[in-house]
C-alpha positions in Angstrom: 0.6 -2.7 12.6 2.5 -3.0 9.4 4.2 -1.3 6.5 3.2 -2.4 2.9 1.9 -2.6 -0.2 -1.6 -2.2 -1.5 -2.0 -3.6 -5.1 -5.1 -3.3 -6.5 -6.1 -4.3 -10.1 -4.0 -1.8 -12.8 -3.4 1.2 -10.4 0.2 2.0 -9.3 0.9 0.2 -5.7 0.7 2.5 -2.9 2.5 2.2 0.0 0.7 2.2 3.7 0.7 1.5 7.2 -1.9 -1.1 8.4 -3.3 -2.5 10.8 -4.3 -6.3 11.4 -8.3 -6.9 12.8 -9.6 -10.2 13.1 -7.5 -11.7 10.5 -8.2 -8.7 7.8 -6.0 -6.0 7.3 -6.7 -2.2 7.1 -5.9 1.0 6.4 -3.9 2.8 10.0 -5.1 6.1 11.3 -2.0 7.1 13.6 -4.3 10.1 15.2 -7.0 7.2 16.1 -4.8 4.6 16.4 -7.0 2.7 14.9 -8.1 0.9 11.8 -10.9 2.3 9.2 -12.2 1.4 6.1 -12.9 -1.6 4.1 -10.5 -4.5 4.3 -7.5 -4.1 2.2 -7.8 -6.7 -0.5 -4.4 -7.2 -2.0 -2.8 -5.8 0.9 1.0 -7.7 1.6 3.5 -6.7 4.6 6.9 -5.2 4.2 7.2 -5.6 7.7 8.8 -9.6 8.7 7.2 -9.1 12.1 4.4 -6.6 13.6 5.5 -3.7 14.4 4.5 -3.0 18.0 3.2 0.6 19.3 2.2 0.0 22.6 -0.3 3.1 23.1 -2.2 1.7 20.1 -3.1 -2.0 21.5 -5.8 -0.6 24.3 
């Protein structure tokens, strides 16, 4: 999991957590612990390394 910023065309960046799948990134659900949604396109860490929540990685 990550912090960072999603920049996508003209809109404002937003700032999210998200989570790395298969070499994609997405969008984190902390209830889930899981990823959802489409891949973040545009997507770049804030985070220099992953950010590790044990409970999440089952």
């Amino acid at each position: 999991m990550a912090q960072g910023i999603l920049r996508s065309g003209a809109n404002e960046p937003v700032e999210l957590n998200a989570v790395c799948q298969n070499g994609s990134w997405y969008a984190y659900d902390a209830k889930a612990q899981a990823g959802y949604g489409p891949v973040l396109e545009g997507f770049v860490s804030d985070t220099s390394s992953a950010v590790w929540l044990g409970s999440a990685y089952k």
